[in-house]
Structures are given as structure tokens and as C-alpha cells.
C-alpha positions as CSV (number, residue, x, y, z in Angstrom):
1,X,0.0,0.0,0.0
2,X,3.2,2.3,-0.7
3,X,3.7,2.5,3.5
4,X,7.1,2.8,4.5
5,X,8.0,1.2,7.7
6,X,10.9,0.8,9.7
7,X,12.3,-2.3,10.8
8,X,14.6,-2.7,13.7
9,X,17.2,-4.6,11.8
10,X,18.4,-6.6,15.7
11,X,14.8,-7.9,15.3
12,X,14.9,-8.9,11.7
13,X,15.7,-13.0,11.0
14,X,16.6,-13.4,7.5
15,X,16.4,-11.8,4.9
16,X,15.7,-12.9,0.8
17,X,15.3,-12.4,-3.1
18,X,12.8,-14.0,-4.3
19,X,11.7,-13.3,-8.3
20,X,13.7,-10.0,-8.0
21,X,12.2,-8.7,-4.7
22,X,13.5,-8.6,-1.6
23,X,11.8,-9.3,1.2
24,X,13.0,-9.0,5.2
25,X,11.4,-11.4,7.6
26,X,11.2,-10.5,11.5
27,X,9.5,-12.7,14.6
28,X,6.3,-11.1,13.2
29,X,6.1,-9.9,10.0
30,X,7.5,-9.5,6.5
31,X,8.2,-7.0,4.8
32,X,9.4,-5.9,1.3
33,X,12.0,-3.9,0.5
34,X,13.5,-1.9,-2.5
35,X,16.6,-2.6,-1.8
36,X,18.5,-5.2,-3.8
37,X,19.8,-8.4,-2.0
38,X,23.3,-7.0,-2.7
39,X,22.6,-3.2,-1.4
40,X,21.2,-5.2,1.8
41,X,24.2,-7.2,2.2
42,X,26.7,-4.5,1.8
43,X,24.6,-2.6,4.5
44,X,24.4,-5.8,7.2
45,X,27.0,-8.0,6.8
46,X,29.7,-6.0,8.3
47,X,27.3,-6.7,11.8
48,X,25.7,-9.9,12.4
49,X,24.4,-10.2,9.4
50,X,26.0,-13.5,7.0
51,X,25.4,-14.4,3.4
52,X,24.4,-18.4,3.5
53,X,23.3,-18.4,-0.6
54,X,22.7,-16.6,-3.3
55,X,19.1,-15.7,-2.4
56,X,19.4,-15.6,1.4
57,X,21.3,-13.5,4.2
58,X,20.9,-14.7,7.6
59,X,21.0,-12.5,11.0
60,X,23.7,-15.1,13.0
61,X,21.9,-13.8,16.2
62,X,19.0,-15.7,15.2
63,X,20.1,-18.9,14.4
64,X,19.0,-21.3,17.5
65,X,20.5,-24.5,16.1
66,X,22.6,-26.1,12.4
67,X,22.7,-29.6,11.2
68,X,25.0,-31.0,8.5
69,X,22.7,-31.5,5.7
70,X,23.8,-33.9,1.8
71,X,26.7,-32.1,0.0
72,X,28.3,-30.1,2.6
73,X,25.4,-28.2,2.8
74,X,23.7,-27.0,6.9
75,X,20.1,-26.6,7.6
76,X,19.8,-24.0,10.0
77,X,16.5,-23.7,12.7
78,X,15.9,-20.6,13.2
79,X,14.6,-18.7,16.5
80,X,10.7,-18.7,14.5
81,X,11.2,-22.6,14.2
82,X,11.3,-22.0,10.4
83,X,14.9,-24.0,8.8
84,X,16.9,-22.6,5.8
85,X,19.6,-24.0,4.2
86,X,23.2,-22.9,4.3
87,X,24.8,-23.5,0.2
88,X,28.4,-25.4,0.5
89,X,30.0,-22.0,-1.0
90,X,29.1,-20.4,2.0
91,X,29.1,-23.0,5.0
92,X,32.7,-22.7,6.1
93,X,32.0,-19.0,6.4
94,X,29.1,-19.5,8.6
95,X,30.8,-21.9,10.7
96,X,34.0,-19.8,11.0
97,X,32.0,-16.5,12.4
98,X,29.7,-19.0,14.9
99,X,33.1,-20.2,16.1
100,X,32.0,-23.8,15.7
101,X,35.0,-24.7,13.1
């Protein structure tokens, strides 16, 4: 409805492209932004914010458990309950800055 809100980006989960939108998910809500998923990661990842594929960024803050998953790949559970997968190009990255390598 052309609103523009702001999100509090400690509360925000994950966030991911999805058909050339972006979309930020939080414990309640999701929103879309304009941003692309590049402008968002250039903006995040310097804090707590990881890339885990080529459609997904992940806030490391809410990640309450990961499991090795086929091909090198993780499945994480997030704090929602919801799981996303971690691509093999980016798992030793994720495990390195979780200090679990």
C-alpha cells in the first residue's frame, strides 16, 4: 500500500530475493523492500548479518540451532522454528564466524 516502515534490523531473522524482490522477515512480519539483495548485504554483513546463498542473508543472532545436511550443505532452525539451508560455498564461512570450526 506504498507505506514505508521501519524495521529494527536486531529484530529482523533473515532476509531474501525472491523473483527479483527482496523481502525482510522478523518474529512477526515480512516486509518488502526496494533494496537489492546486494545493497542489503553491503549494508548488514559488516554486523551480524552473513550471506548463506545466493538468495538468502541470515541475522547469525537468530540462528537457534545447524545440522549437516547432503553435499556439505547445513540446515539451520531458526529462532521462528522455520529451517533454511546454508549452500556449501558459504558453509565454512558460517561456521567460522559461529566459532563452531
Amino acid at each position: 500500500d506504498d507505506e514505508t516502515h521501519l524495521v529494527d534490523i536486531n529484530k529482523s531473522i533473515y532476509v531474501e530475493a525472491v523473483e527479483r524482490k527482496t523481502f525482510v522477515y522478523t518474529l512477526e512480519d515480512v516486509f518488502e523492500s526496494k533494496l537489492k539483495l546486494y545493497e542489503m548485504e553491503e549494508r548488514l554483513c559488516a554486523g551480524s548479518f552473513l550471506r548463506i546463498s545466493k538468495s538468502c542473508l541470515v541475522n547469525l543472532r537468530a540462528i537457534k540451532s545447524l545440522k549437516n545436511d547432503v553435499e556439505r550443505k547445513i540446515r539451520l532452525t531458526l529462532k521462528n522454528g522455520e529451517q533454511i539451508i546454508v549452500s556449501r560455498q558459504y558453509a565454512d564461512e558460517m561456521k567460522r564466524r559461529l566459532g563452531v570450526m
